[in-house]
N, C-alpha and C positions, 0 to 999 in steps of 0.2 A: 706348582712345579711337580714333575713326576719324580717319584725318588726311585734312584738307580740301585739302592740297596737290596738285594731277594730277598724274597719275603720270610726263608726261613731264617735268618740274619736277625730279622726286627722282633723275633718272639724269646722271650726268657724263658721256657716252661719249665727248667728246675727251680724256678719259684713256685708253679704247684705242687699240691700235695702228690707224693708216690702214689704210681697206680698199682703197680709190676717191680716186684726186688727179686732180682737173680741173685744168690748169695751160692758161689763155690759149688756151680751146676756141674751136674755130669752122666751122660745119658752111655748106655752100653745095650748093644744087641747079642747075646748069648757071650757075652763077656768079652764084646770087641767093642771097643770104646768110638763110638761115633762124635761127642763133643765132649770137653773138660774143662774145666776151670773158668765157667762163665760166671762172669760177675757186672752189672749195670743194673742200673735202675731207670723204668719208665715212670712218666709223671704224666698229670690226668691236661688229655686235653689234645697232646700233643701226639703227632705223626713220627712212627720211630720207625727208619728205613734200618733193613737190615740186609747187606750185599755180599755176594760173596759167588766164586764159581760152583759147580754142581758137586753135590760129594762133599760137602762145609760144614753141614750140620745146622744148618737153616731148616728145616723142614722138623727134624727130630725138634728141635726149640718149640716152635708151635706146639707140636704133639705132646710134649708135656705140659705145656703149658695147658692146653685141653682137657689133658688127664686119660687121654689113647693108648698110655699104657695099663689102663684098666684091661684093656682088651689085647694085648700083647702079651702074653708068657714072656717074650723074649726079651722084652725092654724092660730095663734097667731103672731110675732116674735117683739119682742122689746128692747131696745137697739139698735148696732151698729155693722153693719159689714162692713168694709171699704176695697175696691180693687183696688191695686194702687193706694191709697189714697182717694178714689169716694165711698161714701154711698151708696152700692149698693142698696139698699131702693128708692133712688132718681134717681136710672137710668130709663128712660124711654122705651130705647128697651129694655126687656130685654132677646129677642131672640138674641139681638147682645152680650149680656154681658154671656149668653148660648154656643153661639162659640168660646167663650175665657175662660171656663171654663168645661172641660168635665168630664165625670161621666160615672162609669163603676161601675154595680148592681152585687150587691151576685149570681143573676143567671144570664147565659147569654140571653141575649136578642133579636134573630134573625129576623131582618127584612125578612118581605114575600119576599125576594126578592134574586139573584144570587150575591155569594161571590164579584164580581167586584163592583155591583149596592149598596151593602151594605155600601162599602168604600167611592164608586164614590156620594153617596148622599147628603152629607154636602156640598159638591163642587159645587153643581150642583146648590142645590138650594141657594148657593151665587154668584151663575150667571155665574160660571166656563162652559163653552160649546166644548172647544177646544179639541177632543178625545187624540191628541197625551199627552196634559196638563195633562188629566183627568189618562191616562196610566200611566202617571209619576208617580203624588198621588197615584195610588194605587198600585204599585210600593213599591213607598218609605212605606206607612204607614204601611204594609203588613210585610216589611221586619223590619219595626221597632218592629213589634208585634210577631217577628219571627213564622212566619205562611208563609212567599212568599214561601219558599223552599219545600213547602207543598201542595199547595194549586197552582203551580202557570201556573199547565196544566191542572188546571179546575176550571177557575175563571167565568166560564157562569153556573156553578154548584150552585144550591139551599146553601143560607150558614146556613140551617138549618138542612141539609143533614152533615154536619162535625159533627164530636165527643164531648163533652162535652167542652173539655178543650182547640180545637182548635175554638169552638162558642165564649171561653170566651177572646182569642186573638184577635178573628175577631171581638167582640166588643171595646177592644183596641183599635186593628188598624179604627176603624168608628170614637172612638172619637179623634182620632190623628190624624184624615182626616179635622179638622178645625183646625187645627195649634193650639192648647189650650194654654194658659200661665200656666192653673193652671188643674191638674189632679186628681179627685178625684176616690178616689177604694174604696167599699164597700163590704169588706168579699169577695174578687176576687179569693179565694181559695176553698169554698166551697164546688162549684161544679164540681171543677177537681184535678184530680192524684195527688199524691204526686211530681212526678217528672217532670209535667208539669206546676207546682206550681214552682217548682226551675226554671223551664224553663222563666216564667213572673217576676220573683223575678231578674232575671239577666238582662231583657231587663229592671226594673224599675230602675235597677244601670246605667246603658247605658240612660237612659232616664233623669237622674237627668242634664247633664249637657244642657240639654235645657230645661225644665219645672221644674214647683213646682209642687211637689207632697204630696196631703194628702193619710194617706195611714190607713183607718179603719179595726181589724184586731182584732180577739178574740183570735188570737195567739201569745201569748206574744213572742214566740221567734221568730217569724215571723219578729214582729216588731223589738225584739233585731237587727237581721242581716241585715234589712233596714234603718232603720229610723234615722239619724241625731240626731232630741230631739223627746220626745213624751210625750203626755198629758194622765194623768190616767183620765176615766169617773166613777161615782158614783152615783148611787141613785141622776140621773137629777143634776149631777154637776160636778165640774172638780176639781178633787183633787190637783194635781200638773201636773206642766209640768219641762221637764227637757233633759240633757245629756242622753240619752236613757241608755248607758252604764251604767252612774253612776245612773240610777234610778234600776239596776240588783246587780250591786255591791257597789255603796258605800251610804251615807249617804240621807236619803231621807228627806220629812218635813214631812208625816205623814205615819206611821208605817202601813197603810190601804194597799196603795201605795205595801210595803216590802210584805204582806201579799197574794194581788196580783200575784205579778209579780213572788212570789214563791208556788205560785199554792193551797193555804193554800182555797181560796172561790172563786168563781167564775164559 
């Protein structure tokens, strides 16, 4: 018998262990407060949709969570964001806490460089040199981003030369080229097809049972058909988080949240 329950309904994931603790977030650009008072926690395993209209403070989230205010003067972040239990704040590589965390941008983003060199880069510059090794990875990562079967009798080919939607695979498959624990997607729908959307939507269900995945998404059904639980963003703050299901169909904590997610603003 086929069970009519969705699938994100049937998973517990706050029985695994935390991946991601937001404790009393607060991100400011030259002392204008873009989000505050975020608090949730991500657990390993699991797809955590985060929705909201443009201007929320969904993107700033990622970026610290990256640690892109290395590279900002202007950003602020204060509070606590804890991975695997460690302040990421008090990490000092944090090119190494970068390869345990990957990121994939609303547009794709093609290294100058061939579909292989693309994949083979993170490897390489973690000291990986062994060609047959380096074949494997991009191998594996390729097929994980379902792109090999595509791409895989012209991997000396330019990967700025592929199509919108197989650039935004091939960025996939790069950040899946450092083995991440934790996958972050940024509007990864954007810039490709309707049906090459379903196409990453399926590798990201195949990809839950080895990563965590946050998964940022102005499409709230996008989010329904992925996400585990999911956090509504607001005017720089985080409404609720919740049972993604029950945050379409049943009982919410704030009628904003119901308004949303039935398409009433945003």
């Amino acid at each position: 018998m086929v069970s009519l329950v969705p699938e994100a309904m049937k998973r517990d994931t706050t029985l695994s262990p935390v991946k991601l603790g937001v404790h009393d977030l607060k991100i400011s650009y030259d002392g204008e407060t873009a989000i505050a008072d975020v608090n949730f926690e991500i657990h390993e395993h699991e797809i955590f949709g985060i929705i909201g209209p443009a201007n929320a403070g969904k993107t700033s989230f990622l970026k610290a969570v990256n640690r892109m205010d290395m590279f900002n003067t202007e950003m602020t972040v204060e509070g606590s964001i804890t991975f695997n239990g460690v302040d990421i704040s008090k990490v000092r590589n944090v090119y190494g806490l970068r390869r345990r965390i990957g990121v994939v941008f609303p547009l794709p983003v093609g290294l100058p460089l061939s579909i292989y060199d693309n994949v083979a880069l993170a490897p390489r510059l973690a000291g990986e040199k062994n060609r047959a090794e380096l074949d494997i990875i991009v191998e594996r990562c390729l097929t994980r981003a379902a792109l090999w079967d595509e791409v895989k009798d012209r991997l000396n080919s330019l990967g700025s030369m592929l199509s919108g939607g197989q650039q935004q695979r091939l960025t996939i498959a790069r950040a899946l080229s450092q083995d991440p624990e934790l996958l972050m997607l940024d509007e990864f729908s954007i810039a490709v097809d309707p049906v090459t959307t379903m196409r990453i939507e399926d590798v990201l269900k195949e990809l839950r049972s080895e990563v965590t995945i946050i998964l940022v998404t102005n499409l709230v059904q996008q989010a329904r058909r992925l996400a585990d639980r999911t956090a509504f963003f607001l005017d720089g703050g985080c409404v609720e988080v919740g049972v993604t299901e029950e945050l379409f169909t049943g009982e919410v904590e704030d009628q904003r949240t119901r308004d949303y997610v039935e398409g009433r603003f945003g």
